[in-house]
N, C-alpha and C positions, 0 to 999 in steps of 0.2 A: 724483525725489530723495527719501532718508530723512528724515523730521520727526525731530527727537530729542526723546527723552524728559525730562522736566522734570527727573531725576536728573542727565541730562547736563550740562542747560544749567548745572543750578546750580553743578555740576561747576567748569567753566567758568567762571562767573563767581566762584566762592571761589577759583579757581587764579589768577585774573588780579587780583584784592583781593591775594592774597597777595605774586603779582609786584609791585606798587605799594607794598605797604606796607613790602616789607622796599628798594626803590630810595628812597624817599622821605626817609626817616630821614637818608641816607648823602649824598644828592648834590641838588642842586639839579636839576629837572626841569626841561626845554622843552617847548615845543609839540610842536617836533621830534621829542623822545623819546619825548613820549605818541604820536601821531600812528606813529612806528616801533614803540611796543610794540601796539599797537589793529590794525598790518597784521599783526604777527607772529602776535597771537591770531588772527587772520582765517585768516592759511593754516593754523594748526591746525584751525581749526574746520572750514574746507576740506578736511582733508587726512581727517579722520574720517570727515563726510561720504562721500569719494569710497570710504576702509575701505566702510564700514557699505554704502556701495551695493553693492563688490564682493559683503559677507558674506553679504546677502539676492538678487543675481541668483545666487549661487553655489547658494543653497540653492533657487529657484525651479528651475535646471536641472537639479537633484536631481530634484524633487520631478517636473520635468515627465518625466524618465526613467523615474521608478518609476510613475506612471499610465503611460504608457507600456506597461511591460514587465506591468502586471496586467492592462492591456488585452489582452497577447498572451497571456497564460495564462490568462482567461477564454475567449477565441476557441477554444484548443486545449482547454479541458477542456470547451467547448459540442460541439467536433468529436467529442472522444472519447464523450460521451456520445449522442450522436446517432447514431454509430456500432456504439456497445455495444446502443444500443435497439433499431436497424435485423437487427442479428444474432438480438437473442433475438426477435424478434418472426418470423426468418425461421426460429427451432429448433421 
């Protein structure tokens, strides 16, 4: 799983100061409602999470294709020059 960065969490925690502060003023709060806004944040923070995981295996699989395909164009320019050496060393 992704660690988030401190930008995030802070994020976070001023977007949920802010849910509070503007319920607070207006309505009387319960346990209840803390307890249901504290799950709500939870499946955001979940739900980023599982983002940011997709965002970095996305860019790993990238990444493992492009090694990959240098891999195969080193092979072919080792072939070709081994080839080109084998010829002039045969002229």
């Amino acid at each position: 799983m992704v660690e988030l960065s401190d930008e995030v969490k802070e994020f976070i925690v001023k977007t949920v100061r802010e849910e509070i502060s503007r319920i607070l003023p207006l309505t009387v709060v319960t346990k209840e409602d803390l307890r249901l806004a504290i799950e709500a944040m939870n499946k955001r923070f979940e739900d980023l999470q599982k983002y940011m995981d997709r965002r970095f295996e996305d860019m790993n699989r990238r990444f493992d294709g492009l090694v990959r395909l240098l891999q195969i164009m080193f092979i072919v320019l080792s072939l070709l020059i081994a080839v080109f050496g084998f010829l002039r060393a045969a002229m």
